[in-house]
C-alpha positions as CSV (number, residue, x, y, z in Angstrom):
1,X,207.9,69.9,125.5
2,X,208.8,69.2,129.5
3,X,206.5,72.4,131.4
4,X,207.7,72.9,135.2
5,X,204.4,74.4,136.8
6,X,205.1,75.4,140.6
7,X,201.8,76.7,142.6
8,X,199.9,73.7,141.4
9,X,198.3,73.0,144.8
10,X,196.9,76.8,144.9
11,X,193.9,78.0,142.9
12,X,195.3,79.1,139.6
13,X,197.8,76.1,139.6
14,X,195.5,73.1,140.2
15,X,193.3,74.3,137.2
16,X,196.1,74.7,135.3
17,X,197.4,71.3,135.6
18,X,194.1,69.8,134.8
19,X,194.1,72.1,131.9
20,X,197.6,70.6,130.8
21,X,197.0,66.9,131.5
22,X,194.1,67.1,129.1
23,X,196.0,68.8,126.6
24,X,198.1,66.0,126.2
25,X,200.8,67.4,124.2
26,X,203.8,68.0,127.4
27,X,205.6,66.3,129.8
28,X,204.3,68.0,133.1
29,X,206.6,68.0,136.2
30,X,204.9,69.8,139.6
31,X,207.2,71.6,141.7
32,X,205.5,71.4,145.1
33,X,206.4,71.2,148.9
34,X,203.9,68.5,149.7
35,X,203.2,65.8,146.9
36,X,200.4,64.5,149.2
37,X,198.6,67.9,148.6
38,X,198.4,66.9,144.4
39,X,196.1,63.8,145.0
40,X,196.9,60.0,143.9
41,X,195.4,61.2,140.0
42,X,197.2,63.9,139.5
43,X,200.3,62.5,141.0
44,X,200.0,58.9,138.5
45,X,200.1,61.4,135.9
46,X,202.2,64.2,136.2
47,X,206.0,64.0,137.5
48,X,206.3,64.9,140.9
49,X,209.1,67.2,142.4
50,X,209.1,68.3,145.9
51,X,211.0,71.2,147.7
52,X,210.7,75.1,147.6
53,X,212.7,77.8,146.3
54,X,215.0,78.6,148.9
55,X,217.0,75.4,148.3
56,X,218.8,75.1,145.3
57,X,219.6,71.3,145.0
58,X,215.4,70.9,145.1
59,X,215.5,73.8,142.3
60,X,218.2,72.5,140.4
61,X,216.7,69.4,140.5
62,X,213.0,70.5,139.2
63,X,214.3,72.8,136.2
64,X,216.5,70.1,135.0
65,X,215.5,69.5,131.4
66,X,213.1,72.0,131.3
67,X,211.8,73.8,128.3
68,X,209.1,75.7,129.8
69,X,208.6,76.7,133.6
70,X,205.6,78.7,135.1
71,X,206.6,81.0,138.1
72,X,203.2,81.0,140.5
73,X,204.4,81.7,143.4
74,X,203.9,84.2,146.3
75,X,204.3,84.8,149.9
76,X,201.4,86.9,151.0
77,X,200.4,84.4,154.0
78,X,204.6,84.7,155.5
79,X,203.9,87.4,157.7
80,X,205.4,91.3,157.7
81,X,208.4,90.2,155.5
82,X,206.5,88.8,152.3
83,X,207.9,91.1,150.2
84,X,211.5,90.8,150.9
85,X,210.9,86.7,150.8
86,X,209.1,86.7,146.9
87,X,212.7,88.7,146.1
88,X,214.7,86.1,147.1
89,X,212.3,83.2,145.8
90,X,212.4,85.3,142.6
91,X,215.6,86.2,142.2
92,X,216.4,81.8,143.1
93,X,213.9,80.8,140.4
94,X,215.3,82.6,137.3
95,X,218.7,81.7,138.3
96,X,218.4,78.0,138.4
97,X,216.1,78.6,135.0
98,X,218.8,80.2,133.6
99,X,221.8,77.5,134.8
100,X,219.5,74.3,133.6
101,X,219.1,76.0,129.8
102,X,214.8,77.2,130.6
103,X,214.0,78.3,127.3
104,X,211.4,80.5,128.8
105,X,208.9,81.4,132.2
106,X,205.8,82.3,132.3
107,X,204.2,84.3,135.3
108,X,200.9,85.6,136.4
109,X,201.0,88.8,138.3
110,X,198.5,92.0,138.9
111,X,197.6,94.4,137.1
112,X,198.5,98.3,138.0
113,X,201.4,100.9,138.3
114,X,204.4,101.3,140.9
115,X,203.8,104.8,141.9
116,X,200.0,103.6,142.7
117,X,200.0,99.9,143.9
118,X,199.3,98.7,147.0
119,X,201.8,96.8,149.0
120,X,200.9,93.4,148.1
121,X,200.4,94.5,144.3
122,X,203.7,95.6,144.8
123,X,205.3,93.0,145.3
124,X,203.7,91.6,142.6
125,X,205.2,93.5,140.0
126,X,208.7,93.2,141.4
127,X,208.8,89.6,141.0
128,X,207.9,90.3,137.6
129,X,210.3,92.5,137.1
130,X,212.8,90.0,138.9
131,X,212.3,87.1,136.6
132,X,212.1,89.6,133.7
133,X,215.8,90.7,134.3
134,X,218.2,88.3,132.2
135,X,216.5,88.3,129.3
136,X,219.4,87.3,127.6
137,X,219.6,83.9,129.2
138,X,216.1,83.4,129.7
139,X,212.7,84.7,128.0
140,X,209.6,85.4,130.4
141,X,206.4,86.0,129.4
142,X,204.7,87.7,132.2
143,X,200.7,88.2,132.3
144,X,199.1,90.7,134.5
145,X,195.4,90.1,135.2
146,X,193.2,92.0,137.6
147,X,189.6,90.8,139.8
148,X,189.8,86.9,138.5
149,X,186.2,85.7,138.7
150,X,185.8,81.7,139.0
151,X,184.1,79.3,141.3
152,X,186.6,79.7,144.7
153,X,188.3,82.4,143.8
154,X,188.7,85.1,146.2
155,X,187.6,88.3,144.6
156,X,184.4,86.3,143.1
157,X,183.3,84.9,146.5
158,X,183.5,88.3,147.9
159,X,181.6,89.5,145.0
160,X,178.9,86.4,145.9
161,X,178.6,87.0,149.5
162,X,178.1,90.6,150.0
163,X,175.4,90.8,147.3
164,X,174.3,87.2,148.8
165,X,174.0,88.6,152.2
166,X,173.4,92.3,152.5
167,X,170.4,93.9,150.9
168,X,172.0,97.5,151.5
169,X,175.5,97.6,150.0
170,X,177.8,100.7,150.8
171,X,180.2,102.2,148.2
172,X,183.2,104.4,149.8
173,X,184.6,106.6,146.9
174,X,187.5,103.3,146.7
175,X,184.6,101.0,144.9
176,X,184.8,103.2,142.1
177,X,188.5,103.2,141.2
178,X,188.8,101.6,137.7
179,X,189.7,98.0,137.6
180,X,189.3,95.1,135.1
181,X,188.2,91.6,135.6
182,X,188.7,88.6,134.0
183,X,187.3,85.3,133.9
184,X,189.6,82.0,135.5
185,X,189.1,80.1,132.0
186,X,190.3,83.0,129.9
187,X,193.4,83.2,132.3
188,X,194.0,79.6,131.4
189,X,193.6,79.8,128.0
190,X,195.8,82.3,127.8
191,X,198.8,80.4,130.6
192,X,198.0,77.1,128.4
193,X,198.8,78.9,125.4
194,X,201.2,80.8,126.4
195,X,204.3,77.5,126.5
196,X,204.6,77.8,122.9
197,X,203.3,81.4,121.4
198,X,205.9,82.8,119.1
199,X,207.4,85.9,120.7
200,X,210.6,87.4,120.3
201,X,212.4,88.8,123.4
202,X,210.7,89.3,127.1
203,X,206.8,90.1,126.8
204,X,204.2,91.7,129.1
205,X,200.8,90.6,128.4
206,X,197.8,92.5,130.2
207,X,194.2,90.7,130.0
208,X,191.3,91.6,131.0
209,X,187.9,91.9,130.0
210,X,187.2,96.2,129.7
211,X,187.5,98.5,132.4
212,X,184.7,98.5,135.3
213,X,184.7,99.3,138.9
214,X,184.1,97.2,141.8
215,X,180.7,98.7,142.5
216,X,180.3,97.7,138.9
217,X,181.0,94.6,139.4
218,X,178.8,94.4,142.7
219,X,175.4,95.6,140.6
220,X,176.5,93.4,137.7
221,X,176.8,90.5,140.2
222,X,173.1,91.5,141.4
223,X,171.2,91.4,138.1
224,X,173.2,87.7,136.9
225,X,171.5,86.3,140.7
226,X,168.2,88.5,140.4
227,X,169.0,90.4,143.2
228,X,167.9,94.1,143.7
229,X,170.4,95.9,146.1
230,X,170.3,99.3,147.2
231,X,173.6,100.9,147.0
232,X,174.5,104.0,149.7
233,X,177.8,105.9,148.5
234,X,179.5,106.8,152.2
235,X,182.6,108.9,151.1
236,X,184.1,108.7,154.4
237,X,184.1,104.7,155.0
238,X,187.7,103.8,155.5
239,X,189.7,100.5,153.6
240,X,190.1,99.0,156.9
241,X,186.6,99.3,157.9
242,X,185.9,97.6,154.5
243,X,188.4,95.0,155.2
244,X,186.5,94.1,158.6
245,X,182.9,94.5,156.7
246,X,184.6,91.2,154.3
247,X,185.5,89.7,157.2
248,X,182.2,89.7,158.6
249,X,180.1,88.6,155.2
250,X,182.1,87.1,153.8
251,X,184.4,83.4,154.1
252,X,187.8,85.2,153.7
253,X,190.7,85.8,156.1
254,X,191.6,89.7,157.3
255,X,194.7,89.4,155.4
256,X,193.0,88.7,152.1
257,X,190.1,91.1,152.3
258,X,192.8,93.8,153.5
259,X,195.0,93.1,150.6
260,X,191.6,93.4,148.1
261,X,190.3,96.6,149.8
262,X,194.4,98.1,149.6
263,X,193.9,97.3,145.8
264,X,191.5,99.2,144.9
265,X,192.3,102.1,146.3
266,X,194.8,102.3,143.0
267,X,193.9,101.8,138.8
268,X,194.0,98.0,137.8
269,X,193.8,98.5,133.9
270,X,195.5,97.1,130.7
271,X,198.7,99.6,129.9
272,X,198.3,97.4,126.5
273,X,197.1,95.6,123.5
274,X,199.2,92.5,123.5
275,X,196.8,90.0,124.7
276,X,194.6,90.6,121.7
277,X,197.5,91.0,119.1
278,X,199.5,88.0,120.6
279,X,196.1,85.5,121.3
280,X,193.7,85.9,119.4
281,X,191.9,83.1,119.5
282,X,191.7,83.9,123.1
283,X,188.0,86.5,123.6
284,X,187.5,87.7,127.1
285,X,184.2,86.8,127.8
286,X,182.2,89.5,129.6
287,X,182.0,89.9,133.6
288,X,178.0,88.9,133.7
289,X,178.8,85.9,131.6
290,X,181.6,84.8,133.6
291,X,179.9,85.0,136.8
292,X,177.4,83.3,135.5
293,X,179.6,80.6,134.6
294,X,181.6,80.8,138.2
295,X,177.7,80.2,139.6
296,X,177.0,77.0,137.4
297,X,180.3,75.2,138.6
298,X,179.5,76.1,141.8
299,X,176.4,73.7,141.5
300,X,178.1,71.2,139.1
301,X,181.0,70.9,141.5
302,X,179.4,70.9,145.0
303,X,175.7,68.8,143.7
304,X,175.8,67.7,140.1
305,X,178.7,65.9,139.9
306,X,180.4,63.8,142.8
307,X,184.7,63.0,143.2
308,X,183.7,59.1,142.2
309,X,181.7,59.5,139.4
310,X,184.6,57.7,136.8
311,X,186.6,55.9,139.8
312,X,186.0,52.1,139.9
313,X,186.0,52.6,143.7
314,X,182.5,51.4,145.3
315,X,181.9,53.9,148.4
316,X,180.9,56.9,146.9
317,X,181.6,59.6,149.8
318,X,181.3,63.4,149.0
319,X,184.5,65.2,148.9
320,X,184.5,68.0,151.4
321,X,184.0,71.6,149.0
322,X,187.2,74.2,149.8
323,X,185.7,76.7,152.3
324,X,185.6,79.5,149.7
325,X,183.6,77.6,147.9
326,X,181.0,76.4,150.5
327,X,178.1,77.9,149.0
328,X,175.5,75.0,148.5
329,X,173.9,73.8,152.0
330,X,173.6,70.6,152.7
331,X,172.4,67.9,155.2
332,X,173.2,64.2,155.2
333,X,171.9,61.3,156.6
334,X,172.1,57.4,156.3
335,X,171.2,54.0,157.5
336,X,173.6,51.0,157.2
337,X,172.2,48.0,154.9
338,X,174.6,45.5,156.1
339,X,175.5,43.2,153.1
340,X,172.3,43.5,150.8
341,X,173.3,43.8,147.1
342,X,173.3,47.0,146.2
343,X,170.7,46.9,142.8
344,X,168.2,45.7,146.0
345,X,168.9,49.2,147.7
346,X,168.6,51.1,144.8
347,X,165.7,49.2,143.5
348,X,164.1,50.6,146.9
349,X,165.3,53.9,146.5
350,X,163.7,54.0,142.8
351,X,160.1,53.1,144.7
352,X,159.9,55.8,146.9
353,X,157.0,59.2,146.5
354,X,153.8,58.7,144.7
355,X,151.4,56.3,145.7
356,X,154.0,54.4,148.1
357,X,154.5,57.7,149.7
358,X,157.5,58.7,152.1
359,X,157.5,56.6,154.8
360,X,156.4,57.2,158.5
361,X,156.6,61.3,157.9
362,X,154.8,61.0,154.7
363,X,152.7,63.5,156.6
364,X,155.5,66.1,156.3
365,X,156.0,65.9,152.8
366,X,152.5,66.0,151.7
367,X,152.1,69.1,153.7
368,X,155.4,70.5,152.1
369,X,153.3,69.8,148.7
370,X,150.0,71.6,149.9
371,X,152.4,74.7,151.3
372,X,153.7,74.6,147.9
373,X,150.6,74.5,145.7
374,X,149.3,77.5,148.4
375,X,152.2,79.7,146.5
376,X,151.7,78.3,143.5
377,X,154.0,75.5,142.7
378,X,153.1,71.9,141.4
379,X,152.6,70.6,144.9
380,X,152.5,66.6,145.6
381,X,150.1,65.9,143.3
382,X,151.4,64.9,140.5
383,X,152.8,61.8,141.7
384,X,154.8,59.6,139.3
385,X,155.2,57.7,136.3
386,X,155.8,54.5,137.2
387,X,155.3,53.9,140.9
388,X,158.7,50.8,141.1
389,X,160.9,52.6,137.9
390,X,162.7,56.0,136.8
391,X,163.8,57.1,134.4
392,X,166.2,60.7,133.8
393,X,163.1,63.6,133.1
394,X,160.1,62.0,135.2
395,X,158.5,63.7,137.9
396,X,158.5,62.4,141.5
397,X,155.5,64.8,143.8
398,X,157.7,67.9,143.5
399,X,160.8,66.4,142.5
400,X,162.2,66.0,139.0
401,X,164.5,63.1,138.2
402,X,167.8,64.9,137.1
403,X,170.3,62.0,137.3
404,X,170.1,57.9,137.2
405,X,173.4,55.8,137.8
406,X,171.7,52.4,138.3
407,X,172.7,50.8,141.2
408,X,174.3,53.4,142.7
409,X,172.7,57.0,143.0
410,X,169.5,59.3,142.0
411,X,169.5,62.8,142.4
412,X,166.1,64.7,142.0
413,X,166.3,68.4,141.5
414,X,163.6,70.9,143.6
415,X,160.3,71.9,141.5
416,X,159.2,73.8,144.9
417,X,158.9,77.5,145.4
418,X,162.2,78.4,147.4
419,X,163.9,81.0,148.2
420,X,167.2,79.6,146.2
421,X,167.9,76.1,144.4
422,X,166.9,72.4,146.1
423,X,168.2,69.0,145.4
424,X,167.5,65.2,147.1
425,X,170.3,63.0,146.3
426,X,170.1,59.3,147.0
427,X,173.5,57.1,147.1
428,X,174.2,53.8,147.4
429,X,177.2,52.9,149.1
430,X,178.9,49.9,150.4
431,X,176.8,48.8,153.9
432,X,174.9,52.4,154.1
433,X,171.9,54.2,151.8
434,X,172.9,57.8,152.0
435,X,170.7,60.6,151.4
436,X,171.6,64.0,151.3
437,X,169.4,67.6,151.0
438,X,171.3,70.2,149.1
439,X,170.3,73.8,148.6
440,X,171.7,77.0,147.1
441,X,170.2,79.8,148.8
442,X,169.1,82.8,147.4
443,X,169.9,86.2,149.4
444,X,169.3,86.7,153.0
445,X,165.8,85.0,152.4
446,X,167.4,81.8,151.4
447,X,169.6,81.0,154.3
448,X,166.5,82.3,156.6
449,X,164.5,79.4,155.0
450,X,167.4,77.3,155.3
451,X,168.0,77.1,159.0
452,X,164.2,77.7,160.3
453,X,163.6,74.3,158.0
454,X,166.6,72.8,159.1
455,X,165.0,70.3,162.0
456,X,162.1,68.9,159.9
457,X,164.8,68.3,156.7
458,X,167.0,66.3,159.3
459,X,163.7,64.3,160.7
460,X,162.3,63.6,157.0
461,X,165.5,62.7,155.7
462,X,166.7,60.5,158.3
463,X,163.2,58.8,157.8
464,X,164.2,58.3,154.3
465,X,167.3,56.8,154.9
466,X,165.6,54.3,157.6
467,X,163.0,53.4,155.5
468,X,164.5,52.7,152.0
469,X,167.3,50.5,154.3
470,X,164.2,48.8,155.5
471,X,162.2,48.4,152.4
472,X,165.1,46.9,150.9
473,X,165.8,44.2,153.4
474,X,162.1,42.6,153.1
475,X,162.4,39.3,151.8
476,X,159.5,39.8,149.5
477,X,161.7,43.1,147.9
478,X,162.6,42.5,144.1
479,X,165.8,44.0,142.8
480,X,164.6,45.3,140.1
481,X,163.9,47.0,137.5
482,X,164.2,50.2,138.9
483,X,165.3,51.9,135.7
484,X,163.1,52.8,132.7
């Protein structure tokens, strides 16, 4: 099967193309404006097509000998006339589907009503009404999905922030207009699945995961981070005073938060049953677990794992987090090492804590542990293991050992008592010894704790970074072993 996917350098598209690649089973061609925007991976192994919908050689060329095509695009950021231009765009795409033979589209749109949507929402059901309207010549199979909730996603990161950041949370009669969200991976499973269900005839397919309400959604958001929130009900607070109260706490533009606040001022719910009678291997999972889940690959993204992990390329630098996604802290510093080998660097790395201490601020640290063991956590006594190896588990003062990739990085995971979620990652790359702080705050305590120890983390780590380049460049310094 050949799949066009267009939108697959926006949220829902770049997941959906991983999610395609690794199913192994099409030919995937990415119908983009920018090919530089996909990335060298994704571009070795999906065929690339550039151009937009508003030319119809670039179309006509991208549909050709297409079985499947998914329709995800939209023109919310093009200004007053948005609407008139995801007509056009519309109205362009099924037309070229239709004259190369597309045996079917699939599109993800919003949930909701015409008589009650917002502007944006709209629009959104027009274009699925636009791609819908030959079904003679072409079938479409058009979802309609309400609040996604998934690591970078908009409606989730507002979610995160203002329950994050503001320990009284106002709820205008709007917050409790009936919506439904839905978790990113369900979405996909149910996009992935959707290039060969057996349907007869054009199909709309609502998902979702039971109706809610955004203040719902705010206290369920609370209790999965251990929050407790006061909520105020203000009748008279206005959308556009909610749009600027995003703005403010949250990392989303005006026009986004607008377009959120203008949505729920109307009923996002399911109008029917076809999800469950057309998937059914598909299962919504619920909101709490799907936050949850949008919280852990925040932290597996961002800390946990790194962009070079399976990429035979030496320098290991940390690939830059998309700005709605920007919720772990960190702070990074390094020393060059010139040309010693790298296992000498690491073997360095591997000695430092315990008995060989932290350098020339060891002071610092051991004072972090006696702060710590004041409020009841394990302090810097315990020491370590072995005081020259590691191994994944063993305890380091107040750190744990939660990864080992000899030769190249160790990152230790926080046993303090913090306000929020603390890492220490040491990497070794080529000419430098890089260490880097990370920390996921928890509520408005979190960042506090964050920026007030912000100029003693910089000093202690920069120590680090100075003194493990230093250590490793004594000739007396064995490489190894530095792993158990």
């Amino acid at each position: 099967m050949r799949v066009l996917l267009t939108g697959a350098t926006g949220y829902i598209g770049r997941r959906l193309t991983d999610k395609l690649l690794a199913a192994g089973d099409v030919e995937l061609r990415l119908f983009v404006r920018d090919a530089a925007k996909l990335g060298e991976a994704v571009r070795a192994r999906a065929e690339v097509a550039e151009g937009d919908t508003f030319h119809p050689d670039a179309l006509a060329r991208a549909l050709a000998g297409v079985d499947v095509a998914y329709y995800f695009i939209h023109s919310m950021g093009a200004g007053r006339d948005f609407a008139s231009r995801d007509r056009l765009s519309a109205e362009n795409f099924r037309e070229a589907a239709v004259e190369a033979g597309v045996r079917r589209l699939v599109y993800l749109g919003g949930l909701g009503v015409r008589e009650t949507a917002s502007e944006h929402l709209r629009s959104r059901l027009e274009t699925g009404e636009i791609l819908s309207a030959r079904p003679e010549a072409v079938q479409t199979v058009w979802f309609r999905a309400g609040i996604i909730i998934g690591s970078g996603s908009a409606s989730f990161e507002i979610i995160r922030n203002l329950v994050q950041k503001a320990p009284v949370l106002i709820t205008p009669r709007w917050v409790r207009t009936r919506t439904e969200a839905v978790a990113v991976a369900d979405v996909l499973a149910y996009l992935a699945a959707a290039r060969d269900v057996q349907v007869e005839g054009n199909v709309v397919v609502d998902i979702g995961a039971g109706v809610t309400t955004f203040a719902e959604l705010l206290r369920g958001a609370a209790s999965v981070m251990g929050l407790r929130r006061l909520f105020v009900p203000l009748p008279f607070f206005t959308p556009r005073m909610g749009a600027y109260g995003l703005v403010l706490l949250t990392p989303v533009p005006f026009a986004v938060a607008s377009a959120l606040v203008e949505g729920l001022r109307s009923e996002t719910v399911k109008q029917n049953d076809n999800a469950a009678r057309l998937f059914p291997r598909v299962t919504p999972r619920p909101y709490e677990r799907a936050f949850a889940d949008a919280l852990d690959e925040i932290e597996a993204r961002q800390v946990l794992s790194r962009w070079c992990d399976a990429d035979a390329e030496p320098v290991c630098g940390l690939r830059p987090p998309a700005s709605l996604e920007a919720a772990v802290y960190t702070l990074r510093r390094f020393a060059p090492t010139g040309d010693l080998p790298p296992a000498r660097v690491f073997a360095a790395a591997s000695a430092v804590g315990g008995e060989a201490g932290w350098f020339r601020l060891d002071f610092l640290w051991k004072l972090r542990g006696v702060l710590d063991k004041l409020c009841g956590g394990p302090g810097a006594a315990r020491g370590r293991r072995d005081p020259r190896a590691l191994r994944l588990g063993d305890a380091v003062d107040f750190w744990k050992v939660r990864e080992v990739r000899p030769g190249k990085r160790l990152l230790f995971a926080a046993e303090l008592k913090l306000p929020g979620r603390g890492w220490l990652d040491f990497v070794v790359e080529r000419g430098r010894f890089v260490v880097t702080a990370y920390f996921y705050p928890r509520g408005l305590l979190g960042r506090l704790y964050w920026y007030l120890y912000w100029p003693v983390h910089a000093l202690a780590l920069a120590d680090v970074a100075r003194g493990v380049a230093a250590e490793a460049g004594r000739p007396d310094r064995r490489a190894g072993p530095a792993v158990a």
